[in-house]
C-alpha positions as a printed Julia matrix, in Angstrom:
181×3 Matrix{Float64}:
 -24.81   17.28   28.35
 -22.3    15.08   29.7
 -24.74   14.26   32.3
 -27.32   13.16   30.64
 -24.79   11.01   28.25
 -23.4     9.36   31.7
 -27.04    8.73   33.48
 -28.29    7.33   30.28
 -31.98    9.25   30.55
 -34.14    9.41   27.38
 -33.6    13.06   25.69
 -35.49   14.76   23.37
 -33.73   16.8    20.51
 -34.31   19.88   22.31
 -32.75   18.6    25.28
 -30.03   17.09   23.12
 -29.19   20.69   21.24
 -29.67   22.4    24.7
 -26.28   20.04   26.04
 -24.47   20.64   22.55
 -24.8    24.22   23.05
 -23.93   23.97   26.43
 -20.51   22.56   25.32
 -19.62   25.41   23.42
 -15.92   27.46   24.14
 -14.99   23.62   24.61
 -14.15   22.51   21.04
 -11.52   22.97   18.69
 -12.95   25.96   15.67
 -13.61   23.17   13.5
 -15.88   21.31   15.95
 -17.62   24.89   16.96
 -17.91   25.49   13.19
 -20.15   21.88   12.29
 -21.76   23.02   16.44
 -23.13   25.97   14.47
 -23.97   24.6    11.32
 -26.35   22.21   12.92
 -27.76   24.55   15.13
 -28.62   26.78   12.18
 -30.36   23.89   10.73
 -32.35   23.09   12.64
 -30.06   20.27   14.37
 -29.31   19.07   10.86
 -25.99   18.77    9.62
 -25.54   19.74    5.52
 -25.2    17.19    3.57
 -25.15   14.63    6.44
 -27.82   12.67    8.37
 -29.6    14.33   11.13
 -28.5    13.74   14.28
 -31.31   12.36   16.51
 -31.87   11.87   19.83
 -34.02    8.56   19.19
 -30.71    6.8    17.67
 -29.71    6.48   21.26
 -32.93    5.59   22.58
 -33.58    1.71   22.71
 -35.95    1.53   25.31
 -38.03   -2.22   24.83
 -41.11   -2.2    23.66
 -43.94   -4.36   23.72
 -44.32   -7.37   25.94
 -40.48   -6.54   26.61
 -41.09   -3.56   28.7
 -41.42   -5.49   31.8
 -38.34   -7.7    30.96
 -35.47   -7.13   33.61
 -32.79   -9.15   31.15
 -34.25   -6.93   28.05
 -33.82   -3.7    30.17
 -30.6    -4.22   30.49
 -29.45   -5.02   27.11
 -30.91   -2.01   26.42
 -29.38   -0.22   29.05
 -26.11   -1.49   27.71
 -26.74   -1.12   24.11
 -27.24    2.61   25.21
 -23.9     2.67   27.03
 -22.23    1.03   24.21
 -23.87    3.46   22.07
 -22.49    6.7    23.83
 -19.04    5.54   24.23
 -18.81    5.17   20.74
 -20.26    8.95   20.77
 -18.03   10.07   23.1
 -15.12    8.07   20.99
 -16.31   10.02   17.84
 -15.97   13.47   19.75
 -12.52   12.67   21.31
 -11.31   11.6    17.59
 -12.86   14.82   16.23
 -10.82   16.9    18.44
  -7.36   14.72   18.05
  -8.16   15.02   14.24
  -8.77   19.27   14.75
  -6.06   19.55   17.04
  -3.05   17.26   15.48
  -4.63   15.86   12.08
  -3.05   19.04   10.0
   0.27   17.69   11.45
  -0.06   14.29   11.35
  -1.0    14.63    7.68
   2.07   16.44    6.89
   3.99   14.07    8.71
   2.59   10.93    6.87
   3.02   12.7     3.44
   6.64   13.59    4.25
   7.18   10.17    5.46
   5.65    8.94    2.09
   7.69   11.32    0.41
  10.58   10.34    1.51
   9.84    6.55    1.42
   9.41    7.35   -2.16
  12.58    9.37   -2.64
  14.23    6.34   -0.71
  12.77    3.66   -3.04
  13.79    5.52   -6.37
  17.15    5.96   -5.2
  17.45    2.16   -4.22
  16.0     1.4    -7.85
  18.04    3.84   -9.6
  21.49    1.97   -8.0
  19.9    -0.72   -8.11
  19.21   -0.13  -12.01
  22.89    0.8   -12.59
  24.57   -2.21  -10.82
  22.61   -4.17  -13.15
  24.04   -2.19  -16.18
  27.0    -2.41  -15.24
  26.69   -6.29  -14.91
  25.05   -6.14  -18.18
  28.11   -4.31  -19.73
  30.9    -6.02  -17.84
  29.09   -9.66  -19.34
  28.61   -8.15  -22.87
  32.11   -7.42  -23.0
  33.32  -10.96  -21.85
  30.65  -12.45  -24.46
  32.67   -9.82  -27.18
  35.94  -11.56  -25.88
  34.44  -14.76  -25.92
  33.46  -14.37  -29.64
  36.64  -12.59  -30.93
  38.21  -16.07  -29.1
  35.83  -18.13  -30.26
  36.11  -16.86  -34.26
  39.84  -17.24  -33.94
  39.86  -20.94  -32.8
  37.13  -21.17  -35.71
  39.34  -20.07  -38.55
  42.32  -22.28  -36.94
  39.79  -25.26  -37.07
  39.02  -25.07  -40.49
  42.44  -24.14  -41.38
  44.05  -27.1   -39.68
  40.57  -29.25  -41.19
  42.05  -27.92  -44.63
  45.51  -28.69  -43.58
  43.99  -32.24  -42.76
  42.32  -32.87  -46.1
  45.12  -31.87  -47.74
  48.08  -34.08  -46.16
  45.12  -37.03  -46.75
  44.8   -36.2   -50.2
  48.71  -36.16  -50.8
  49.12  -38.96  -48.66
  46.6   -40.77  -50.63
  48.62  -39.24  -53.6
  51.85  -40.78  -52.86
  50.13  -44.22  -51.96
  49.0   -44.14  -55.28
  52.21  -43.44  -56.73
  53.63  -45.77  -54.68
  50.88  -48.76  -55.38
  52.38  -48.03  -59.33
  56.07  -48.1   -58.56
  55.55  -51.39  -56.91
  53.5   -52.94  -60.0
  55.73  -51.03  -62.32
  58.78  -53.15  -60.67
């Protein structure tokens, strides 16, 4: 199969199927598992497109067919075309052979990103508190000051009024001694 991937010749599905099969013992279980379920159906996978043959076929047509620059664009195309393939089948086996582990990996890596983030939040959450409680007590202290130099205001404003009044008072009184005399 490889071969006829490499030298880029025109295959038919047959041919194609022949080359998957010939591939066998080489795969990962998962890979021989979807191997088999396309070869049961008649080189479709369930659920999934068919694979075909002619998706790698891009021969020009037409007045292109004697085209030297169109040949090989197609020629390239093709080896563009099954590189990615062979990509595909490379990531299927990483994904068979290390994807269980690298999932685990990532989702205890998440895990404990999250475990991380809610203990950085949670201390995070109680130094605030306590600069929340500390600043509500000073405001308390504040006000308990603040009510005390209140009262002494008004008492010393009442003080105030009062030495005016008797001052005015004795001004009075003194205003008639003076007439008086």
């Amino acid at each position: 199969m490889q071969k006829m991937l490499d030298s880029g010749e025109d295959c038919s599905e047959e041919k194609f199927l022949k080359g998957v099969r010939e591939w066998r013992g080489r795969f990962s279980e998962f890979v021989e598992k979807g191997v088999e379920e396309v070869g049961e159906n008649n080189g479709v996978a369930p659920k999934r497109a068919p694979l075909r043959p002619s998706t790698f076929a891009s021969a020009p047509t037409g007045a292109l067919t004697n085209d030297v620059q169109a040949w090989k664009q197609a020629v390239s195309q093709l080896k563009s075309k099954v590189e990615t393939s062979h990509s595909n089948l490379i990531n299927l086996e990483l994904l068979s052979t290390f994807g269980q582990t690298s999932w685990l990996r990532h989702n205890k890596e998440l895990t404990s990103l999250n475990i991380n983030t809610s203990n950085h939040l949670n201390s995070l959450r109680l130094e605030v508190d306590s600069i929340n409680s500390t600043r509500k007590n000073e405001q308390e202290a504040a006000s308990a000051r603040h009510g005390v130099l209140e009262r002494k205001w008004y008492d010393l404003v009442g003080r105030n009024e009062s030495l005016k009044r008797a001052l005015e008072e004795k001004e009075r009184e003194s205003g008639k001694r003076s007439k008086i005399e």
